[in-house]
C-alpha positions in Angstrom: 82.9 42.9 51.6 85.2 45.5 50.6 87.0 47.3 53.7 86.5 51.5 53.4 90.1 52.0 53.7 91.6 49.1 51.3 92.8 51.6 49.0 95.8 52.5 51.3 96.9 48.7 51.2 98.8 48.5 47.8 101.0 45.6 46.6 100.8 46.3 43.4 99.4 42.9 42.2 97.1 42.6 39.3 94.1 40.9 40.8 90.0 40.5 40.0 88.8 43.7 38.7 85.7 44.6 40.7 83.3 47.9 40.5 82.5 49.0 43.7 80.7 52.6 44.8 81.1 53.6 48.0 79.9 56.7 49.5 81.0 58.4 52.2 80.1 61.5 54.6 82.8 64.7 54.9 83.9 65.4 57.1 83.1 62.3 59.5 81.4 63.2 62.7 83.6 61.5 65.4 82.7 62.9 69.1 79.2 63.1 69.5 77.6 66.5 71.9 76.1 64.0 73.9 73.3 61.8 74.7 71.4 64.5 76.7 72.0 67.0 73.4 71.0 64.9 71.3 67.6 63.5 73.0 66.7 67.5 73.3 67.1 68.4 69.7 63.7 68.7 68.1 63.7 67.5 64.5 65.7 64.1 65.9 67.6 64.2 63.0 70.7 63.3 64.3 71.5 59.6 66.1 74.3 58.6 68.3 75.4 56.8 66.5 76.0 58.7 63.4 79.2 59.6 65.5 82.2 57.3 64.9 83.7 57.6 68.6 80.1 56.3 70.4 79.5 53.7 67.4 83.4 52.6 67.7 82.7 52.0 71.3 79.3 50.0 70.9 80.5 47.7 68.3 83.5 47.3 70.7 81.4 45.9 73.4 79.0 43.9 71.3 82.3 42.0 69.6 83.6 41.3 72.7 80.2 40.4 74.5 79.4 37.9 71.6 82.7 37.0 71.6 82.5 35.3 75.2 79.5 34.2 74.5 80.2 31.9 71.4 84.1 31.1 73.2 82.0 29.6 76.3 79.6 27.2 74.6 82.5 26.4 72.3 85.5 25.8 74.8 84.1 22.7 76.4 84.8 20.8 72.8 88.3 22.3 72.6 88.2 24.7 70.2 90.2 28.1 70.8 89.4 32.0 71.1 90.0 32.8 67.6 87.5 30.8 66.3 84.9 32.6 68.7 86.4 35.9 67.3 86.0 34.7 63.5 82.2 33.9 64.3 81.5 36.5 65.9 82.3 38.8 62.8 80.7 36.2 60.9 77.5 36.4 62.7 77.7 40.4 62.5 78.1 40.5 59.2 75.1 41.5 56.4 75.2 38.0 55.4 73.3 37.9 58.6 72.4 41.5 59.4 70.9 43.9 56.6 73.1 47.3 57.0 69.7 49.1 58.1 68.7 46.3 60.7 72.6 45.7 62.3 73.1 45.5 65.9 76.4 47.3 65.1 75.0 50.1 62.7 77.1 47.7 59.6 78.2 50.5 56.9 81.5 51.2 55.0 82.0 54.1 56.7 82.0 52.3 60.4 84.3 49.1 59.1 86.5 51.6 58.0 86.8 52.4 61.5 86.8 49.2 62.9 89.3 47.7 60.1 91.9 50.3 60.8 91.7 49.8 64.7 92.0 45.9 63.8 94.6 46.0 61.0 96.3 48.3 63.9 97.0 45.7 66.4 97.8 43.2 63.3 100.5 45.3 62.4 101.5 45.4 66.1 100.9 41.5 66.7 103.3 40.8 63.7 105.6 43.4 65.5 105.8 41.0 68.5 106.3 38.1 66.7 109.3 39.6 65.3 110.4 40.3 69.0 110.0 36.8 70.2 111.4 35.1 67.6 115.0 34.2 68.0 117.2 33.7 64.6 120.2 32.2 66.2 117.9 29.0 66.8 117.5 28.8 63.3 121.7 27.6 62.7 121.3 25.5 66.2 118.4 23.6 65.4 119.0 19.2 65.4 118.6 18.1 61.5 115.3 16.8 62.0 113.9 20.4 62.6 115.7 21.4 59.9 114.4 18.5 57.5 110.8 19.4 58.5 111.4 22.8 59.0 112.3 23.0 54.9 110.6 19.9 53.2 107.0 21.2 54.3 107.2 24.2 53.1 109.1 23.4 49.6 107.1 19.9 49.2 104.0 21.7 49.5 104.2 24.1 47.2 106.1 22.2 44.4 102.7 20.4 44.8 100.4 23.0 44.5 102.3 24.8 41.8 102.0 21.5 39.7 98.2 20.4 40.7 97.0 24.3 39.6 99.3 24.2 36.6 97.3 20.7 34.9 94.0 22.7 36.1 94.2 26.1 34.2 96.4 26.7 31.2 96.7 30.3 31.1 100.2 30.9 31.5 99.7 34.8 32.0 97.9 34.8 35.2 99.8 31.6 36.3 102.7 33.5 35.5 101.9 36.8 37.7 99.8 35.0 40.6 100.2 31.7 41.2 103.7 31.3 42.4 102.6 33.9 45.0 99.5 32.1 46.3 101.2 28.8 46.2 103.8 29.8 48.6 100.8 31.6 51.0 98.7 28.0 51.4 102.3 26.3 51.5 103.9 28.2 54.0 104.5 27.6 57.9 103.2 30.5 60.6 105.8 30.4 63.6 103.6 33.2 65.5 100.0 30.7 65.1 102.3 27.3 66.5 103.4 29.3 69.1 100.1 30.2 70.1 98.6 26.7 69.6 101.2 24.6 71.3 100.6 27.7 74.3 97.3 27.4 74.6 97.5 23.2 75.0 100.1 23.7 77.3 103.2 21.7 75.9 105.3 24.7 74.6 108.4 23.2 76.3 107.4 19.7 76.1 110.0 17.5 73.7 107.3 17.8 70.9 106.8 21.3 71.7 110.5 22.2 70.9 110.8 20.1 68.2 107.3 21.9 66.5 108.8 25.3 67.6 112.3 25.0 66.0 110.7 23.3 63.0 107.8 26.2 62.5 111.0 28.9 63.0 113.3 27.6 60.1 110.2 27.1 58.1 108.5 30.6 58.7 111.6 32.2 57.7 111.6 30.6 54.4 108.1 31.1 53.7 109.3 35.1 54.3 112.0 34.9 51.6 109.6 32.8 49.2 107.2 35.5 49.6 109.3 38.4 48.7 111.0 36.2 46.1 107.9 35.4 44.4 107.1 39.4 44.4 110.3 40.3 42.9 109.3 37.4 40.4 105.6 38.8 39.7 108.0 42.3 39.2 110.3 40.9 36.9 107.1 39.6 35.0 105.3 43.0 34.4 108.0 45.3 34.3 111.4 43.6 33.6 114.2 42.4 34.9 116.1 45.9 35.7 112.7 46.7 37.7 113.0 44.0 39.6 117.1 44.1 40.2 116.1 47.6 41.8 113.4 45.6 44.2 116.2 43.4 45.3 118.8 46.2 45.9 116.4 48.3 47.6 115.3 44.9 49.9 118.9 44.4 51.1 119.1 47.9 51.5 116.6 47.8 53.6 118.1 45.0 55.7 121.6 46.2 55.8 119.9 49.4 58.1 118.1 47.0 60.4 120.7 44.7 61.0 123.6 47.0 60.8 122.2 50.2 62.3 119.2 49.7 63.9 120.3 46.4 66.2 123.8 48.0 67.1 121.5 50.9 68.1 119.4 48.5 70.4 121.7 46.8 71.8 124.0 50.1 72.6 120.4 50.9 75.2 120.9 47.4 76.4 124.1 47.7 77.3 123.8 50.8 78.9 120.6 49.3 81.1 122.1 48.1 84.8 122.2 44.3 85.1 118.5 43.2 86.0 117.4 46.7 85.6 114.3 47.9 83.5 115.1 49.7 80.2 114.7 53.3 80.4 111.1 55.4 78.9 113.1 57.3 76.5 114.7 54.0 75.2 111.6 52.1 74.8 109.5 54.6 73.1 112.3 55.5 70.7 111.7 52.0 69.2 108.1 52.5 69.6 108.6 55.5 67.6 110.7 53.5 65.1 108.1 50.9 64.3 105.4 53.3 63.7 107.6 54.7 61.0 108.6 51.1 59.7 105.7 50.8 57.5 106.7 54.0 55.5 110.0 52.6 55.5 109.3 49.8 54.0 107.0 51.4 50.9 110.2 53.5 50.4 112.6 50.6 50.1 109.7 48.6 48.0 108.8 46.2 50.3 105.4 44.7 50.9 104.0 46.9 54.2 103.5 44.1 56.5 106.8 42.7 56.6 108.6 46.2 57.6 107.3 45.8 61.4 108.1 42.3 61.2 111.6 42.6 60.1 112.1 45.4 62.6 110.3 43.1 65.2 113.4 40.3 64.0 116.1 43.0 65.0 115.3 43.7 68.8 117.0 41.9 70.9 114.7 39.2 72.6 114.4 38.8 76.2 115.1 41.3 79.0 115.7 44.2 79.0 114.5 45.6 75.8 112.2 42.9 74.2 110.4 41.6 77.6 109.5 45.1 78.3 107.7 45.4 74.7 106.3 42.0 75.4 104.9 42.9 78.6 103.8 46.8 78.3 102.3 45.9 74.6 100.9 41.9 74.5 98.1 41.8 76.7 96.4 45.6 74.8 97.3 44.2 71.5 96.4 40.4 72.2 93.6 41.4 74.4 92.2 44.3 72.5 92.9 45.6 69.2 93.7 41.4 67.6 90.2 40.4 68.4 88.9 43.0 66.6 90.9 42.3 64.1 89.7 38.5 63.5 86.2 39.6 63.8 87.0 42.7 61.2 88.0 39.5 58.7 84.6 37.7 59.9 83.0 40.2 58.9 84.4 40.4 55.2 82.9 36.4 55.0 79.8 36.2 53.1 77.7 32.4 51.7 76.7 34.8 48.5 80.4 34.6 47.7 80.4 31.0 46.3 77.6 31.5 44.0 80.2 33.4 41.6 82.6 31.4 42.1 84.8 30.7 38.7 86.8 28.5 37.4 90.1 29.7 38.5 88.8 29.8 42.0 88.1 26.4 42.2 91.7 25.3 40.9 93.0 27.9 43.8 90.9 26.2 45.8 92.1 22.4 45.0 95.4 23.7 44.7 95.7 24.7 48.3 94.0 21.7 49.6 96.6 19.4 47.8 99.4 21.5 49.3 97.6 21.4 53.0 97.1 17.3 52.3 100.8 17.1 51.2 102.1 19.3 54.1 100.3 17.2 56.4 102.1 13.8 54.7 105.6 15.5 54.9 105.6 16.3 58.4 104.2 12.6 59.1 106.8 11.2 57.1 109.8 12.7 58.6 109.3 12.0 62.1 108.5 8.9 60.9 111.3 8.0 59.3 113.4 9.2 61.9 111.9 6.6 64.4 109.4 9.0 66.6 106.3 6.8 67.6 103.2 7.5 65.5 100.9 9.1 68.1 103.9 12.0 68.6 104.5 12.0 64.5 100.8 12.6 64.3 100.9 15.1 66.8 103.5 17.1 65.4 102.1 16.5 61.7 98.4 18.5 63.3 100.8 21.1 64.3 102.4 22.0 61.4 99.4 22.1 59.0 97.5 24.6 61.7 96.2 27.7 60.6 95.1 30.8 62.3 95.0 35.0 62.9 98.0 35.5 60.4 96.7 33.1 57.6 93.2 35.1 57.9 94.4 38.6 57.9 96.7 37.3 55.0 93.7 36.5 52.8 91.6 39.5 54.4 94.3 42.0 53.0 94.8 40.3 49.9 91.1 40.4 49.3 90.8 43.8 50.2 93.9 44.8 47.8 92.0 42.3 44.7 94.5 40.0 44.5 92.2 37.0 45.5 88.9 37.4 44.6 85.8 37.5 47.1 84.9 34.0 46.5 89.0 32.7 47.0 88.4 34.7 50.0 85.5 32.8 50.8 86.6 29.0 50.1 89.5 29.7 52.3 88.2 31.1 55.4 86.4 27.6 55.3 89.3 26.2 55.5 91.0 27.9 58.1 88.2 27.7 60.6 88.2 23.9 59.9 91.8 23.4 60.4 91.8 25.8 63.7 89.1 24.2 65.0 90.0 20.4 64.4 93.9 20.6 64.9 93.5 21.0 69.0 91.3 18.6 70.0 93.5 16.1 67.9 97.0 17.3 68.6 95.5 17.4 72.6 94.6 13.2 72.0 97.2 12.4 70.7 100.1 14.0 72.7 100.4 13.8 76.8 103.5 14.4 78.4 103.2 13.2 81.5 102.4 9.4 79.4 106.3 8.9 79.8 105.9 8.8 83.8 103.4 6.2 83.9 106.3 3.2 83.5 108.7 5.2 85.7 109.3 3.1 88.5 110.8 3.1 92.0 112.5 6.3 92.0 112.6 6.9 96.0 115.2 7.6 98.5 114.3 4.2 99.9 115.3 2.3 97.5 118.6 4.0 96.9 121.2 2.2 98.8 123.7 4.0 101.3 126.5 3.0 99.5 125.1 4.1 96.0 125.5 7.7 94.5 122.4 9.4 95.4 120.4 11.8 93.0 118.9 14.6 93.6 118.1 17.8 91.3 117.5 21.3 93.1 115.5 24.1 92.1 116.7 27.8 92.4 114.4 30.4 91.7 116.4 33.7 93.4 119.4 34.0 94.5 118.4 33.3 98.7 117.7 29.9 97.6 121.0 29.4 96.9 122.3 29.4 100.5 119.6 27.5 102.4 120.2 24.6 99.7 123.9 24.8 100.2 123.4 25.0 104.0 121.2 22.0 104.3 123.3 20.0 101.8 126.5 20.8 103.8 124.2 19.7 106.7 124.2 16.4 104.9 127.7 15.5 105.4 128.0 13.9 102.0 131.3 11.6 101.4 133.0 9.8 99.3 131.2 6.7 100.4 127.9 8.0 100.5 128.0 10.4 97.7 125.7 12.9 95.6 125.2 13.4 91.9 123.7 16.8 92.1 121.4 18.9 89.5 120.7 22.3 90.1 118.4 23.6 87.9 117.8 27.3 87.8 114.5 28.6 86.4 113.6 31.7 84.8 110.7 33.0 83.8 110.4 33.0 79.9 109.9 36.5 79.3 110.1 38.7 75.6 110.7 35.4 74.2 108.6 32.5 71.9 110.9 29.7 72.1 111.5 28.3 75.5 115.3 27.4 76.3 117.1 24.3 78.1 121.1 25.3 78.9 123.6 22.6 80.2 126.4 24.8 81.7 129.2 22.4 81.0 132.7 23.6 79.7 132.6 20.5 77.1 129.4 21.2 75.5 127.9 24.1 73.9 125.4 25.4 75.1 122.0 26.2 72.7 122.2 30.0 74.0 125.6 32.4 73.9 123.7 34.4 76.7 125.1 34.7 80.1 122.5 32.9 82.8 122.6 31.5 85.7 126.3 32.3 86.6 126.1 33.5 90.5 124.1 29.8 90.7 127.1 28.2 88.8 130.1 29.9 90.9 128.7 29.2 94.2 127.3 25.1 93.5 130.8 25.3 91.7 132.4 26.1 95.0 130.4 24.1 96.8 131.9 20.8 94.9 135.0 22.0 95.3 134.2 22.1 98.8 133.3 18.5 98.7 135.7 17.3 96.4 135.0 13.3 95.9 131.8 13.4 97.5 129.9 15.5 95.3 129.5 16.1 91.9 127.5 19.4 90.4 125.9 20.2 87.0 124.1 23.0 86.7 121.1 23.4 83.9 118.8 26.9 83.1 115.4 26.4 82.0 114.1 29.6 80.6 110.0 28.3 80.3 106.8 29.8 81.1 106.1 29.5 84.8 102.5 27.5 84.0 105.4 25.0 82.0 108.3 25.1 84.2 107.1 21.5 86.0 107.8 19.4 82.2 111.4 21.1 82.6 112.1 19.8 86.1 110.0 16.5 85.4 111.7 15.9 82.0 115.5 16.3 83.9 114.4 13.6 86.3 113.4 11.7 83.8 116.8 12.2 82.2 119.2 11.9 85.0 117.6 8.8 86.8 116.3 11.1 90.0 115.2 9.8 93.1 114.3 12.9 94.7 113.6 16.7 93.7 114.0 19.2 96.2 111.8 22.6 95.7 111.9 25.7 97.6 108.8 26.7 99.1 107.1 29.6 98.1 107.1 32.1 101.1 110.1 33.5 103.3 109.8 34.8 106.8 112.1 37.0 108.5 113.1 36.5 112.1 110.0 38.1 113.6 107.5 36.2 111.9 106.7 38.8 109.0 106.7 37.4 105.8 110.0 38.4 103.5 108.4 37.2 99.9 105.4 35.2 98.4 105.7 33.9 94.9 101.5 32.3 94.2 103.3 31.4 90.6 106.3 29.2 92.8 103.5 27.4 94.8 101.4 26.8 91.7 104.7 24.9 90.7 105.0 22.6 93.6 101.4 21.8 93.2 102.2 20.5 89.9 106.0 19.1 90.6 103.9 16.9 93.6 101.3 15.7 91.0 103.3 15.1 88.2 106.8 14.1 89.5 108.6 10.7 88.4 110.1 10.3 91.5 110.2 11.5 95.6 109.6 15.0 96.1 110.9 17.7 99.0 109.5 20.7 99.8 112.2 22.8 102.1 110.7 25.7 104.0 113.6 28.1 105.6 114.3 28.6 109.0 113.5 32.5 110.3 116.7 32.5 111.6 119.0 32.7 108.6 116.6 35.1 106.6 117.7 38.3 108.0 120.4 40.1 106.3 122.6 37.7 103.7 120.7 34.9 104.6 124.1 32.9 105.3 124.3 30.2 108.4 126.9 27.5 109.3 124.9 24.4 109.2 126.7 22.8 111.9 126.4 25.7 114.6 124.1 25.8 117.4 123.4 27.5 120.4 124.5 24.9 123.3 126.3 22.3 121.1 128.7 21.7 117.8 126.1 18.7 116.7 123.3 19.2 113.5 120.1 17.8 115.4 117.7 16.2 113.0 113.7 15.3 113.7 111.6 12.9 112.6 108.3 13.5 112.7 107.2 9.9 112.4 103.0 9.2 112.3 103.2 6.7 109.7 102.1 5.6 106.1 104.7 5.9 102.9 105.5 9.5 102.7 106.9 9.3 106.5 109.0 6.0 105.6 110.7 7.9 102.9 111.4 11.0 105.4 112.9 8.1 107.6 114.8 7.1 105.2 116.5 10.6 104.2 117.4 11.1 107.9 118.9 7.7 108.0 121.0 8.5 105.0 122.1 12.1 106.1 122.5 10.2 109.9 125.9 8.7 108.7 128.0 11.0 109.7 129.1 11.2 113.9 128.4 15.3 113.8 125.3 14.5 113.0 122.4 13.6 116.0 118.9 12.2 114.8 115.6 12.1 117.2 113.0 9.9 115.5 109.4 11.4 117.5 107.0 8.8 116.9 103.3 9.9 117.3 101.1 7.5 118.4 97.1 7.5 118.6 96.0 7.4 122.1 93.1 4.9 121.1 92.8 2.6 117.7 89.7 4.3 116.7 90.0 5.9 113.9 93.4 4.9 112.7 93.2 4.4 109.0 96.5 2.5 108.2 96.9 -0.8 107.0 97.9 -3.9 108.6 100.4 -3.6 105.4 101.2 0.0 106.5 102.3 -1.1 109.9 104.5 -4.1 109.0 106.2 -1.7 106.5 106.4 0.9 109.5 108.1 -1.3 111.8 110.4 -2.8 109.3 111.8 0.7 108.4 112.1 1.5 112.1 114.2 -1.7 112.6 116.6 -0.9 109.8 117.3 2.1 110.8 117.6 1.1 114.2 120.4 -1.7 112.8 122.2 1.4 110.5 122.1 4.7 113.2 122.1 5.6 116.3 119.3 8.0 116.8 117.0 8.7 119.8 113.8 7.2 120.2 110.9 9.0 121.2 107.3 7.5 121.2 104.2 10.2 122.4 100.6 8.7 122.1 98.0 11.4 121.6 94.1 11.6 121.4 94.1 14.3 118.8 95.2 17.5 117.0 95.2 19.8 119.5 97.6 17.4 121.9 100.2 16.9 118.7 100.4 20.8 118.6 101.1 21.1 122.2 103.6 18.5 122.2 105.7 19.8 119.5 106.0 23.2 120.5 107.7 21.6 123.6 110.8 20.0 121.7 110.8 21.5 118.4 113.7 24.8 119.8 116.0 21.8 120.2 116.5 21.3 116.3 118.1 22.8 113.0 116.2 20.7 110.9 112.8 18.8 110.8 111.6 16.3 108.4 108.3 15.1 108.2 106.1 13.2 105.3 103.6 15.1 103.2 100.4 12.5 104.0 98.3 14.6 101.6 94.7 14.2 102.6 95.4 11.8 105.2 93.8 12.4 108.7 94.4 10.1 111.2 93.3 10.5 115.4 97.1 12.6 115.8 96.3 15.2 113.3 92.2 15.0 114.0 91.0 18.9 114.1 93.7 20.6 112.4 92.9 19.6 108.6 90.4 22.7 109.0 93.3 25.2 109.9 95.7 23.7 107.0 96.6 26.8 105.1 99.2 25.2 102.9 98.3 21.8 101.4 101.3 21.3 99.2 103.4 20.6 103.0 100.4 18.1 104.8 99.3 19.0 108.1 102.0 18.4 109.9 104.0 21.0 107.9 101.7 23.4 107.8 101.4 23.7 111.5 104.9 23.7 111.9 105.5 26.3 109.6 102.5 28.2 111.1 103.2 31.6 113.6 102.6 29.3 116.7 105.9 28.2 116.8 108.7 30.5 117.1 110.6 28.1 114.3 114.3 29.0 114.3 114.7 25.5 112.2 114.2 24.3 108.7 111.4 22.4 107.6 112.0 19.6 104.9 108.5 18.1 103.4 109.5 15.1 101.8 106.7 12.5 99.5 107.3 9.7 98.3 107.1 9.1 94.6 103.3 8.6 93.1 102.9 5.5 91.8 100.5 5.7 88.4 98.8 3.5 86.2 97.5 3.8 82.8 
């Protein structure tokens, strides 16, 4: 189907000659005088939507409805949006809808519309990519990215280039095409990975990274292939000096963006205040320069497309200037004006196609299924080889051979521009929507992170002796999290004898960036990003080991990940570092009247997942109201009538509250510190839901720590909710810090009636109602679980 604005799409390529007669109205009626005009005109010879504006609109909506419709029968087998979107064309077509019996009024003159809207956003999507991508990864990237990275792109198409030269012997239009269409069914899409290994969710998983880096290095040399092989088809039809001029104008070309352009960018970054947003005048400048990139890039002979793409390549990712593009432009372009462009390409597909299908389609055809075979056997091999386990080799293999929205509108405007012809066209928008739609279901059965905490075994505080170096990993998420940690871990009294191996971990939110990033701030080792994060974090946990010299020892990591993905950072570390307990900051702050400070929905999503998913023990610490006003500082040690740190148990039973024992035991060591141990007790047996097992485990951690501390005793039988809450609010003023067990979805006669007024299940009921306005809480809360034990 042949697009009403093709002819401004030129590459210059010789392709299938094709006569075509289109006819269209001049000048266009666009704005239409209005339903109510138009219903009172007499002859009726005018419709609505003989108007472009109100028949742009309706074929708008209908896309979109359709759209949903198709993605929500289809997204309970896996398969993703674009494949809805590709259908959806595909089913408004004239292969199914006659032009005069359309829902969407089907003519030339209306996909001209819609196909410059759509090729619009494409432009704009591959403007994006550009921005997210980062090129110093490509020079940082471990040898096995690299390997794959370059061998399935060049192993591919040696293959295809040799399968479609035994098929057809005519060396002419092998000469001026094939080289050019090898390298498009050979090459690797970094922007279509991205999206895929996004939408299943493992974008910063280890085969996530290793699929990202390997998709970079080989998208940027399926870019240089491709302007290669055009300077080649050049040199071919009109010499060598023609194409010397191509080159020369290329790096021309380049030498701007890299050498004028970027220092231009980076000159508004600079002059943006540190965590600041990048002024209007800034960001619409480059706006302004990337609409213009497209001329630019006919000027300077380059293929149209890749002018916003290179431009993209030369703003510098993350904030200020490429997260404000990301944010302000993604969701209109990726919610908006790319749909319409898959279903614009849809709507090019026609079944007639194949039944003039020739020869030389058929070998184009088997060409680019060899190469797809072939890529698939490269990136098998290489993991292979380099002793991954087969389900993750077959993962990543999926991923590599996956096609999607760049792929199609690569064949769209190639079909529209003749250099593939309609049935080419046809044959390989098959293929695509097989590949998209196969590649997620298998890539999501054959990779599952969280399979490498199933075997991870007895991480706890409990079984982590007094005498041995205790793990822990922290997470900071603003800068007030910083001094409650340090606070409490002061409160801690670490020493030499009873030491801490420490992880901070500071998390950002991945933001005008594709690839996710993992920074170890150690002197010794370089780090995979030269830019400057995390550094108030690193000064003041630096300071505080100083402060501790001997009995603590710091490292500090930045995980720069989508918030959805931050928990396979935190539970990948642990993993790592041998962790037996993660401590989280909880989502809200209060000031000292009750009023809430901040809320962060996407921190408590987090925990939710950190709890579920975690290798080992989790805490959840929730701020006193006390040190929130002002800088948020407090000595850990001061109180109002004495110089001791009083600690709380909250002690009902079951193994979430044996592992909050046995944190208090362990910060209990030291003489400034005083522990209370409140053991709640049911009035009457009826209803009490813990084992015989549970009890002899209960008792026997109450002995030992009754043989390691000296702590007071309380024991408080109560019939029920209501007499646990009074109870509490009677001693709780006489503590800096309270430490109860999580006992999710566990109600027992101490806790009966207050499950219904639990706002906060990721801190159990107990935690929630100390946390809760009733209690004028001038203490901190620490939540602690006990690691999950799973099975396959």
């Amino acid at each position: 189907m042949a697009n009403g604005n093709s002819s401004s799409y030129t590459t210059g390529m010789e392709g299938t000659k094709r006569s075509e007669e289109i006819c269209l109205k001049f000048p266009p009626n666009v704005i239409s005088p209005g339903l109510a005009a138009l219903l009172a005109q007499k002859d009726k010879h005018e419709k609505l939507m003989d108007y472009s504006g109100p028949r742009l609109h309706f074929q708008m909506v209908v896309i979109f409805v359709l759209t949903q419709i198709i993605h929500s029968l289809l997204k309970k087998l896996g398969l993703p949006l674009f494949i809805s979107q590709l259908l959806a064309g595909i089913l408004l077509s004239p292969m199914v809808f006659s032009d005069q019996h359309s829902l969407v009024n089907i003519s030339e003159e209306s996909v001209a519309v819609l196909g410059t809207v759509g090729a619009f956003g494409f432009v704009f999507f591959l403007f994006l990519s550009g921005v997210k991508m980062d090129l110093s990864l490509t020079v940082k990237s471990g040898k096995k990215a690299i390997c794959i990275g370059l061998l399935t792109v060049v192993v591919p198409l040696v293959s295809c280039m040799t399968t479609i030269k035994l098929l057809h012997e005519e060396g002419n239009e092998f000469s001026n095409k094939t080289f050019f269409l090898a390298v498009t069914y050979s090459g690797t899409s970094f922007p279509v990975i991205h999206c895929l290994l996004s939408d299943l969710k493992i974008l910063n998983s280890e085969l996530g990274r290793l699929g990202l880096s390997a998709a970079l290095i080989g998208d940027m040399l399926t870019l240089f292939l491709t302007v290669f092989s055009l300077w080649v088809k050049t040199g071919f039809e009109k010499g060598r000096k023609e194409a010397l001029i191509d080159f020369g104008l290329a790096m021309l070309f380049i030498v701007i963006v890299v050498f004028v352009l970027r220092p231009a960018m980076k000159w508004m970054v600079k002059r943006t205040p540190e965590a600041g947003q990048i002024k209007d005048i800034c960001f619409y400048l480059v706006i302004l320069a990337f609409m213009m990139s497209p001329r630019f890039t006919d000027l300077f002979r380059i293929y149209f497309l890749y002018g916003p793409f290179i431009f993209g390549l030369a703003v510098p990712d993350g904030p200020p200037l490429g997260s404000a593009l990301v944010e302000k432009l993604d969701p209109v372009i990726s919610g908006l004006f790319l749909p319409i462009f898959a279903t614009t390409c849809g709507l090019r597909f026609d079944l007639s196609y194949f039944k003039n299908s020739n020869l030389f389609a058929y070998h184009q055809v088997l060409g680019a299924m060899v190469a797809l075979i072939i890529k698939f056997g490269v990136s098998l091999l290489v993991p292979l080889l380099c002793k991954m386990p087969t389900r993750d080799s077959l993962a990543l293999a999926f991923i590599m051979i996956s096609k999607g929205i760049v792929e199609m509108g690569s064949y769209s405007i190639m079909n529209d521009n003749r250099v593939i012809s309609e049935d080419i066209f046809a044959h390989m928008t098959i293929v695509i929507i097989l590949v998209a739609s196969i590649v997620p279901i298998l890539v999501k059965r054959l990779y599952d992170p969280s399979r490498k905490y199933l075997c991870f075994q007895k991480r706890t505080i409990m079984n982590s002796r007094l005498n041995q170096e205790l793990r822990l990993i922290v997470c900071v998420h603003v800068p007030g999290n910083v001094n409650s940690i340090i606070n409490q871990l002061n409160a801690s009294c670490p020493t030499r004898e009873s030491s801490i191996a420490l992880d901070v971990l500071h998390l950002i939110k991945l933001s005008g960036q594709a690839t996710p990033l993992f920074i170890t701030h150690d002197k010794q080792k370089k780090t995979l990003s030269s830019k400057s994060y995390s550094e108030n974090v690193v000064v003041a946990f630096e300071q505080f080991e100083r402060d501790n010299w001997g009995a603590v020892s710091v490292t500090v990591f930045t995980a720069v990940s989508p918030p959805n993905l931050m928990y396979e950072d935190i539970c990948n570390l642990a993993m790592d570092r041998l962790t037996s307990c993660i401590l989280l900051p909880f989502h809200r702050r209060w000031y000292i009247d009750g009023s809430i400070e901040s809320e962060d929905q996407t921190v408590r999503t987090l925990n939710f997942n950190i709890l579920e998913k975690a290798p080992c023990s989790v805490g959840i610490l929730v701020e006193g109201r006390r040190n929130l006003k002002g800088s948020g500082i407090r000595d850990p040690l001061s109180s109002d009538n004495s110089s001791f740190y009083n600690i709380a148990v909250i002690f009902l039973g079951g193994q979430d509250d044996r592992e909050a024992l046995a944190l208090a035991k362990r910060i209990s060591q030291d003489k400034s510190v005083r522990l209370t141990v409140i053991h709640l007790k049911a009035a009457n047996s009826l209803g009490v839901i813990l084992t015989e097992n549970d009890r002899m485990l209960d008792s026997a951690v109450l002995n030992d720590v009754k043989q390691s501390v000296c702590f007071t005793y309380i024991e408080e039988h109560v019939n029920d909710g209501p007499e646990t809450s009074n109870f509490l609010q009677s001693i709780v003023e006489d503590y800096q810090l309270i430490i109860v067990g999580r006992r999710y979805k566990t109600e027992d006669p101490q806790t009966l009636g207050l499950q219904e007024w639990c706002e906060f299940q990721e801190i159990g009921i107990i935690g929630d109602l100390l946390s809760s306005a009733d209690f004028i809480r001038n203490y901190s809360l620490l939540i602690v679980q006990q690691q999950q034990q799973r099975t396959v």
